[in-house]
C-alpha positions as protocol buffer text, in pm:
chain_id: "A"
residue {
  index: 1
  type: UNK
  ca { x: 13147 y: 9735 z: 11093 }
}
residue {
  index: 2
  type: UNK
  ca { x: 13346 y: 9445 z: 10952 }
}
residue {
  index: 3
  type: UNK
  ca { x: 13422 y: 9164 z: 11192 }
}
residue {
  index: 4
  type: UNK
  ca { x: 13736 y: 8950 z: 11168 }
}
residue {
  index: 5
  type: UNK
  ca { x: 13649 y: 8589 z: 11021 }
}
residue {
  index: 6
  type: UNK
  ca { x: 13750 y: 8406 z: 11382 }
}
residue {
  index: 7
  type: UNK
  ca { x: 13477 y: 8618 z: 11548 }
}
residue {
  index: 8
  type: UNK
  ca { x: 13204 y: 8532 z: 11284 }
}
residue {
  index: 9
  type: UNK
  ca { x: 13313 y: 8185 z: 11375 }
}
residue {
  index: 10
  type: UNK
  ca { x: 13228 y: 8232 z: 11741 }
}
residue {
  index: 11
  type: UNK
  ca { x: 12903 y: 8029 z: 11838 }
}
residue {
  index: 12
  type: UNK
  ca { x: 12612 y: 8226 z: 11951 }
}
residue {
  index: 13
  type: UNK
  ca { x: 12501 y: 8219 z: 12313 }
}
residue {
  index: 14
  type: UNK
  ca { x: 12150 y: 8138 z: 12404 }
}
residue {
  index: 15
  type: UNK
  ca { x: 12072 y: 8490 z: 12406 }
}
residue {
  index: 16
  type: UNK
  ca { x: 12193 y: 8547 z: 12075 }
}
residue {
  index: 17
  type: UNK
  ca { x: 12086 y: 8202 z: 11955 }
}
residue {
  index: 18
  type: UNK
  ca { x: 11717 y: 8278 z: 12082 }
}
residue {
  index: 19
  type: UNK
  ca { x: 11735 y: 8646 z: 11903 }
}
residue {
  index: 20
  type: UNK
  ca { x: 11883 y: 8477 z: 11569 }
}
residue {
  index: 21
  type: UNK
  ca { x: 11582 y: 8196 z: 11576 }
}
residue {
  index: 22
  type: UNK
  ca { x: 11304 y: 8499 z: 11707 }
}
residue {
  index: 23
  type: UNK
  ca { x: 11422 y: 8696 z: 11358 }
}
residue {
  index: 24
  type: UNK
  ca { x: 11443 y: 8421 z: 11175 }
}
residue {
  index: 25
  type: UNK
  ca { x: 11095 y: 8288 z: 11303 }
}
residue {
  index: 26
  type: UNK
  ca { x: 10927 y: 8641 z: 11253 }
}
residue {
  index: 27
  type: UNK
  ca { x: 11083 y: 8727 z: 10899 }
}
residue {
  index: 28
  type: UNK
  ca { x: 10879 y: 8434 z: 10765 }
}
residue {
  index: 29
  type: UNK
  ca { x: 10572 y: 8423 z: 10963 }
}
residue {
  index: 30
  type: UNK
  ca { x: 10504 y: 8774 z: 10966 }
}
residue {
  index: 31
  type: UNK
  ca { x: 10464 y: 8844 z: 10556 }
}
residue {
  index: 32
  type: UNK
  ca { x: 10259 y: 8517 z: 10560 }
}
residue {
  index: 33
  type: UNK
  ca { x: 10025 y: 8639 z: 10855 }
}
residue {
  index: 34
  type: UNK
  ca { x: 9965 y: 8988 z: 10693 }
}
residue {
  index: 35
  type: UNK
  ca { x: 9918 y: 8845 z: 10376 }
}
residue {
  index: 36
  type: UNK
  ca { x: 9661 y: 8616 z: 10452 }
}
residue {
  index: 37
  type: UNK
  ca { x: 9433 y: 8897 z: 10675 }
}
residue {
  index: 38
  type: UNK
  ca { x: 9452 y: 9144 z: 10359 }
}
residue {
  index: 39
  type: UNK
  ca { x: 9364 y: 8852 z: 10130 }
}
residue {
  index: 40
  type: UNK
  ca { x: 9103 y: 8804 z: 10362 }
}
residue {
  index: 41
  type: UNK
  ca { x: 8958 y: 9148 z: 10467 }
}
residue {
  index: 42
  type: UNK
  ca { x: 8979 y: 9297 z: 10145 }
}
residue {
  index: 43
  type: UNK
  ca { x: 9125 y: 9046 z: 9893 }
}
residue {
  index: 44
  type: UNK
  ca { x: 9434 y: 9260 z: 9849 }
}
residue {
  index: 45
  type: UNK
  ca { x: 9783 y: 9050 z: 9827 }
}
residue {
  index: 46
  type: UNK
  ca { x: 10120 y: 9218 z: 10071 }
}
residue {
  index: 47
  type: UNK
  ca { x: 10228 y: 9227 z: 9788 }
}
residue {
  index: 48
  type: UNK
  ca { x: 9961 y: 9470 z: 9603 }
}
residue {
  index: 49
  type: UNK
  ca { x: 9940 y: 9642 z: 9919 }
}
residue {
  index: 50
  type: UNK
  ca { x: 10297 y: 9752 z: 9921 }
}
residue {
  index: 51
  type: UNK
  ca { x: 10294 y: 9867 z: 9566 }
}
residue {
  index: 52
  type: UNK
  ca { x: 10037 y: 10103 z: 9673 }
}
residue {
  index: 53
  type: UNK
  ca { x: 10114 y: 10230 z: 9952 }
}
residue {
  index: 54
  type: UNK
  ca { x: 10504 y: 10326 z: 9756 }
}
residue {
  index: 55
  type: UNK
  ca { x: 10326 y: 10467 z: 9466 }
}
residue {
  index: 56
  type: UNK
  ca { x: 10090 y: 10658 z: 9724 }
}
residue {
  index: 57
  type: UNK
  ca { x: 10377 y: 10763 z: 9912 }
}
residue {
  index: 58
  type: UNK
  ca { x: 10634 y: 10885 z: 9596 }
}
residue {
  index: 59
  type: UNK
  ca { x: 10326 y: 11108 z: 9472 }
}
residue {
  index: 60
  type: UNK
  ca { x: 10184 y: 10838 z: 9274 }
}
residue {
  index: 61
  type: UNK
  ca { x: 10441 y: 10758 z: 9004 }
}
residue {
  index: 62
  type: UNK
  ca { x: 10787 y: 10548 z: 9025 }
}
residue {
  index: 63
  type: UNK
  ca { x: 10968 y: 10420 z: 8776 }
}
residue {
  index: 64
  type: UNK
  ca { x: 10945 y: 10010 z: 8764 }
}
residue {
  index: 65
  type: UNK
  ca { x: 11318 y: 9950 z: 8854 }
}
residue {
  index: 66
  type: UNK
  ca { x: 11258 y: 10191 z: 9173 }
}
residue {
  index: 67
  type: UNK
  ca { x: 10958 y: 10049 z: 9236 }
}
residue {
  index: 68
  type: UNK
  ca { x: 11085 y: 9666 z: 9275 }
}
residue {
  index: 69
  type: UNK
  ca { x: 11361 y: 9778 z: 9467 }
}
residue {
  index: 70
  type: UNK
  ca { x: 11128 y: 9960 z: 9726 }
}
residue {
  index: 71
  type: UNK
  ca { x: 10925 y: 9692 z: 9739 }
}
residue {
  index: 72
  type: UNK
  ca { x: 11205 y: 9388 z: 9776 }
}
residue {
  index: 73
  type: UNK
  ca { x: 11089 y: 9220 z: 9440 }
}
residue {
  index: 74
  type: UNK
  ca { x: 11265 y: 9120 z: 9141 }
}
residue {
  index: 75
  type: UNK
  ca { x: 11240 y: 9350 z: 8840 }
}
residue {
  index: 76
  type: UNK
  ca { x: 11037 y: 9025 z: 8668 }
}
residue {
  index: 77
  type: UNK
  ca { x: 10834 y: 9006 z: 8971 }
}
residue {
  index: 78
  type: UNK
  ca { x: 10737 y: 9374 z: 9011 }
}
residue {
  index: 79
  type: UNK
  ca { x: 10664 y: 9397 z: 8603 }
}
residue {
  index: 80
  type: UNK
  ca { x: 10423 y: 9082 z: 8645 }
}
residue {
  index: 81
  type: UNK
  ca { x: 10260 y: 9193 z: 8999 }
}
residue {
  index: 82
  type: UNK
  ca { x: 10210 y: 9553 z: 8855 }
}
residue {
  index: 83
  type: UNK
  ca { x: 10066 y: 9368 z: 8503 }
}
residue {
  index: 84
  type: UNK
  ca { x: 9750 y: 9212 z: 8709 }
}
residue {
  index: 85
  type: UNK
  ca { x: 9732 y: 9513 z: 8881 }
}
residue {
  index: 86
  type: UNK
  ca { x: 9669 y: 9706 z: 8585 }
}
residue {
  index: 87
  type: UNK
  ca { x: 9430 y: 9484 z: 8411 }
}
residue {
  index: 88
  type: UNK
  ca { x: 9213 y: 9561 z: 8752 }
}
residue {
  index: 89
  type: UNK
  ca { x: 9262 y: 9944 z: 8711 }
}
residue {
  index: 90
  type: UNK
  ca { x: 9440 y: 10004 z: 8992 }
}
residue {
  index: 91
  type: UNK
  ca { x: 9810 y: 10133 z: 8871 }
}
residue {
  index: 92
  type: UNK
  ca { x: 9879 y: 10192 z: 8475 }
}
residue {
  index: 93
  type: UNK
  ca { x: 10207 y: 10153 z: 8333 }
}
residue {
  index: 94
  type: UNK
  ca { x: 10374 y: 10403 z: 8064 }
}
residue {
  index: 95
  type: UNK
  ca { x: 10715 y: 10469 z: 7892 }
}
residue {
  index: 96
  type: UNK
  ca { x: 10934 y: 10724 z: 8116 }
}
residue {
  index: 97
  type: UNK
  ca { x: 10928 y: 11090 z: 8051 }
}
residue {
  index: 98
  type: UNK
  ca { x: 11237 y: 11109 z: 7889 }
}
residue {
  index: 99
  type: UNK
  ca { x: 11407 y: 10755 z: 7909 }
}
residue {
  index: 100
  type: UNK
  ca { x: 11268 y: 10569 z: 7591 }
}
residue {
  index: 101
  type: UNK
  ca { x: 11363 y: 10252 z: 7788 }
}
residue {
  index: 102
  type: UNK
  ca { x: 11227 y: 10294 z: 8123 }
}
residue {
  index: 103
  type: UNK
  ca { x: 10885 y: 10205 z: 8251 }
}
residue {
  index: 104
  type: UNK
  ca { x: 10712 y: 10377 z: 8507 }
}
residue {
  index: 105
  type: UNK
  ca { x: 10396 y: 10242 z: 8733 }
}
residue {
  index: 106
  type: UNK
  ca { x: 10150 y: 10510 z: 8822 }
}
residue {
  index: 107
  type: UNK
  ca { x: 9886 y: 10505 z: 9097 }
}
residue {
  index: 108
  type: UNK
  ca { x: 9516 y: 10544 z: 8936 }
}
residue {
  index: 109
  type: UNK
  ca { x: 9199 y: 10669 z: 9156 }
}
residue {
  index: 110
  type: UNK
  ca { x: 9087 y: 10328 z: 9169 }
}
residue {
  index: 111
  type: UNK
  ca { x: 9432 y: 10248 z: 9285 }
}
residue {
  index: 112
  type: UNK
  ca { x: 9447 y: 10526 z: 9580 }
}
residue {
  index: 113
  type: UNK
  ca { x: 9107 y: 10407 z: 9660 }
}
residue {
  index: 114
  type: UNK
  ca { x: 9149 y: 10065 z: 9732 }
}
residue {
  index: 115
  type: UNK
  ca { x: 9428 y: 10148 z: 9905 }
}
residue {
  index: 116
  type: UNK
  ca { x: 9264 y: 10356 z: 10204 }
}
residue {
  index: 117
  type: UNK
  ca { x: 9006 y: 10055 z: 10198 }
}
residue {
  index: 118
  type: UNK
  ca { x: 9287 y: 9840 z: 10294 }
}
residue {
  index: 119
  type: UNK
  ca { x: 9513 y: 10039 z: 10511 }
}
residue {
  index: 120
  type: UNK
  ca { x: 9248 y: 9999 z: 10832 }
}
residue {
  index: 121
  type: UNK
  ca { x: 9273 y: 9625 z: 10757 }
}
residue {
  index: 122
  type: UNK
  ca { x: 9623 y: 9649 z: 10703 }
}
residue {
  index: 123
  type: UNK
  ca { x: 9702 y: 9871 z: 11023 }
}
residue {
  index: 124
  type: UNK
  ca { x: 9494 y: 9664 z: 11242 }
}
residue {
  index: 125
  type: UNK
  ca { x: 9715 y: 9332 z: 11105 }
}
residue {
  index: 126
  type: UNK
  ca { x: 10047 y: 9493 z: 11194 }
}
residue {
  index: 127
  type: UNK
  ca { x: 9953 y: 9594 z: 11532 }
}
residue {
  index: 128
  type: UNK
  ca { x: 9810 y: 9229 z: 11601 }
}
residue {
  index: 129
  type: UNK
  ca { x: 10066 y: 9053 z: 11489 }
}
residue {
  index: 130
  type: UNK
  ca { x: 10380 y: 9276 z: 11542 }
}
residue {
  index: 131
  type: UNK
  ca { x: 10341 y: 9583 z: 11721 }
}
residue {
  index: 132
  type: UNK
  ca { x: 10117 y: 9464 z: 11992 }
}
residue {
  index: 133
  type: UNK
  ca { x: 10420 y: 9222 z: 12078 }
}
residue {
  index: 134
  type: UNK
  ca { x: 10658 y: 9528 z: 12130 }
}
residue {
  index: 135
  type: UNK
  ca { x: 10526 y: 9669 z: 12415 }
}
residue {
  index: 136
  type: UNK
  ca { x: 10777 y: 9802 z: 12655 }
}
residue {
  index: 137
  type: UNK
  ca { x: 11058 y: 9794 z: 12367 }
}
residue {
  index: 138
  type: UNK
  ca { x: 11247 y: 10090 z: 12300 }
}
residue {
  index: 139
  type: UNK
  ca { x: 11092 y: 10097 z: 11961 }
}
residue {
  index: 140
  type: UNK
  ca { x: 11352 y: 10376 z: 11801 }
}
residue {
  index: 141
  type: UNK
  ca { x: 11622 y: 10157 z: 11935 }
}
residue {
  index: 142
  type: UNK
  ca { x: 11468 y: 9810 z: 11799 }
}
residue {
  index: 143
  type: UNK
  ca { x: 11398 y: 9983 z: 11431 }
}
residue {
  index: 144
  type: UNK
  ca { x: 11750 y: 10102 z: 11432 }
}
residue {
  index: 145
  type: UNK
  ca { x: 11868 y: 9756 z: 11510 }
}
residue {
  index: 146
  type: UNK
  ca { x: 11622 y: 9613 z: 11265 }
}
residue {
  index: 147
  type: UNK
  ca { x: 11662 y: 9865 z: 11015 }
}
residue {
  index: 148
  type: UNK
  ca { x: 12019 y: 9822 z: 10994 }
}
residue {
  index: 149
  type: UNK
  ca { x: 12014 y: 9445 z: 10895 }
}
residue {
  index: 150
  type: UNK
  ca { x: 12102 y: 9348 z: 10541 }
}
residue {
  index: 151
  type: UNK
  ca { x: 12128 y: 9699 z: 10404 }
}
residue {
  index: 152
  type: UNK
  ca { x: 12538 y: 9755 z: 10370 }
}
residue {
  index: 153
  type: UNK
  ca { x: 12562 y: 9547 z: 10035 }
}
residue {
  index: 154
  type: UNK
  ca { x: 12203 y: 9441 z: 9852 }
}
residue {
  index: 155
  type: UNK
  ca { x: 12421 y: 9326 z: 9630 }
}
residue {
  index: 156
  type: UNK
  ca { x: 12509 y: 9035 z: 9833 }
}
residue {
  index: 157
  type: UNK
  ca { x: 12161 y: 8920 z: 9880 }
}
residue {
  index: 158
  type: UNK
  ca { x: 12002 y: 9024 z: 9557 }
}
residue {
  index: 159
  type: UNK
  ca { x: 12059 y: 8663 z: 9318 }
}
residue {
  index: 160
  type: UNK
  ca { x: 12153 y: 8426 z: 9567 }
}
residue {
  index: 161
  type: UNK
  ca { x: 12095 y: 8151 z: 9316 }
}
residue {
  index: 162
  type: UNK
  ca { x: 12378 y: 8300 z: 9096 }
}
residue {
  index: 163
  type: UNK
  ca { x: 12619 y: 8288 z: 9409 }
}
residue {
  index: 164
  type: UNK
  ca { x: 12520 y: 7932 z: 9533 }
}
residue {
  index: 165
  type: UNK
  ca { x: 12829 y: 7720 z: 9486 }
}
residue {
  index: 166
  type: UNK
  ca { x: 12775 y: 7398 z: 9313 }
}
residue {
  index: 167
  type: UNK
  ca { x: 12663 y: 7104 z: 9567 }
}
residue {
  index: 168
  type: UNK
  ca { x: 12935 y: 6890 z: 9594 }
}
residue {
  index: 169
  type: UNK
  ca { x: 12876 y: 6498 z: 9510 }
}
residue {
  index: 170
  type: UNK
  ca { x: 13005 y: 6175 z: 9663 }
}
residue {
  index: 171
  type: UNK
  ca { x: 13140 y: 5924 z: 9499 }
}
């Protein structure tokens, strides 16, 4: 639902201030602190992690341009992520059935295996350092509210380099 632009200008309350800076707070800390136990559990990246587990969970194939936007990555930064990946066997890339131009990434055995080495690892990172935090939530409610944030228009959020107006300079 589309606000007017007077009540977008209406300051937060410290409720709403204190939710803003708690999502703000967790949508950085959180990638960082799983990232850092599966680098050191199992010396899998997030990142590799969540190409997995989407290639696991599509039936072990995507096509490159699906798989970055799954994964919130650029196209540049899914083809170089899934690169390393396949020099260490775990994904192999091929042309699309099909679509001369396309890529796709698919999941190898090595791939699928190092993947349910990591998922206990994994699991018991997102229940320390989300889930466990939850408790007495209504957690349908909060992942509805959650879910729902920055998914109208990706294309507002998808370059914001290319949108950034020019810094103004004084004289």
């Amino acid at each position: 639902m589309k606000q007017e632009p007077a009540a977008r200008m209406t300051p937060l309350d410290r409720d709403e201030q204190a939710a803003w800076r708690a999502i703000v707070r967790a949508v950085l800390v959180l990638p960082k602190a799983l990232d850092a136990d599966l680098l050191a559990s199992c010396g899998l990246s997030l990142a590799e992690y969540t190409v997995l587990m989407h290639l696991s969970e599509a039936g072990g194939s995507m096509r490159m341009n699906e798989l970055a936007t799954e994964s919130i990555l650029s196209a540049s930064g899914v083809t170089r992520l899934v690169e390393r990946m396949e020099r260490q066997g775990l994904v192999v890339r091929e042309q699309a059935a099909g679509d001369g131009r396309g890529m796709t990434a698919t999941l190898t055995e090595a791939g699928l295996e190092r993947l349910h080495e990591a998922y206990p690892h994994h699991l018991a990172s997102v229940r320390a350092n989300a889930i466990d935090h939850l408790d007495g939530l209504d957690l349908i409610a909060f992942a509805k509210a959650v879910g729902s944030f920055a998914t109208a228009e990706p294309e507002r959020y998808s370059h914001p380099r290319a949108r950034r107006a020019p810094a103004l300079r004084r004289a």
